[in-house]
C-alpha positions as CSV (number, residue, x, y, z in Angstrom):
1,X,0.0,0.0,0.0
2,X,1.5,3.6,-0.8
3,X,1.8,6.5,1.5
4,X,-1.4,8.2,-0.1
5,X,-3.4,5.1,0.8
6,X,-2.0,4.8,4.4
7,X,-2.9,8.6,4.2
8,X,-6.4,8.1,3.1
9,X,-7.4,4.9,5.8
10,X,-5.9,7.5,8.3
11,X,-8.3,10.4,7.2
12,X,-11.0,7.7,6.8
13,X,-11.3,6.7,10.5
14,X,-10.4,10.5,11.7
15,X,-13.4,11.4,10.2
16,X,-15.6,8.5,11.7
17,X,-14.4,8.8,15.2
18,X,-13.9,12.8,15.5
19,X,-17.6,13.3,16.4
20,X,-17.3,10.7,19.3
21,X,-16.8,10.8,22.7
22,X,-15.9,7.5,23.6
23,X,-14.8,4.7,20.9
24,X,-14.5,1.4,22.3
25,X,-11.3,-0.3,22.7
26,X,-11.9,-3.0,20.1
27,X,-12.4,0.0,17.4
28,X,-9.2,1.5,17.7
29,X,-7.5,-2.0,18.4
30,X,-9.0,-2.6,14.7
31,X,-8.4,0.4,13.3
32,X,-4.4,0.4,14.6
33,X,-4.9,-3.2,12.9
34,X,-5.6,-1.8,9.5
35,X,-2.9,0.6,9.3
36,X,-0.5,-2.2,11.0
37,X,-1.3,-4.5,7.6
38,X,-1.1,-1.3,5.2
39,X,2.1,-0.9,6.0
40,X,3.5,-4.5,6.1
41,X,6.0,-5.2,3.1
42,X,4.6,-7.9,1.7
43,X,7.1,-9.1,-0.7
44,X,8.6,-11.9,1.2
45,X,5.0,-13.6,1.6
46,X,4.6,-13.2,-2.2
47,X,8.0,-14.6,-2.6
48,X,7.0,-17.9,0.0
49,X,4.1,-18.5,-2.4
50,X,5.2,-18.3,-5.2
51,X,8.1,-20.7,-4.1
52,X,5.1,-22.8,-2.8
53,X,3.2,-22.8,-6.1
54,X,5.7,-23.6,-8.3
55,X,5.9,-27.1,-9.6
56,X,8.8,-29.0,-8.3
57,X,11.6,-30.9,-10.0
């Protein structure tokens, strides 16, 4: 995910819980969840599977 996504999911949920005065613990604990996956470099997982999917010798 770029920086202008991680940008945009951040914006997202400012908007959502801005006009709230309490926001449970399991919504921010999702929320941090999101943007913890946005972030994560996922080219070594593509590089397992594809080493997985391909045929063997």
């Amino acid at each position: 995910m770029n920086q202008t996504s991680i940008v945009a999911l951040i914006d997202g949920a400012l908007g959502r819980y801005a006009a709230r005065d309490l926001i449970a613990g399991h919504e921010v604990v999702d929320f941090l969840l999101d943007l913890r996956l946005a972030v994560f470099d996922d080219s070594e997982l593509r590089e397992l599977l594809e080493q997985e999917t391909a045929p063997s010798a």
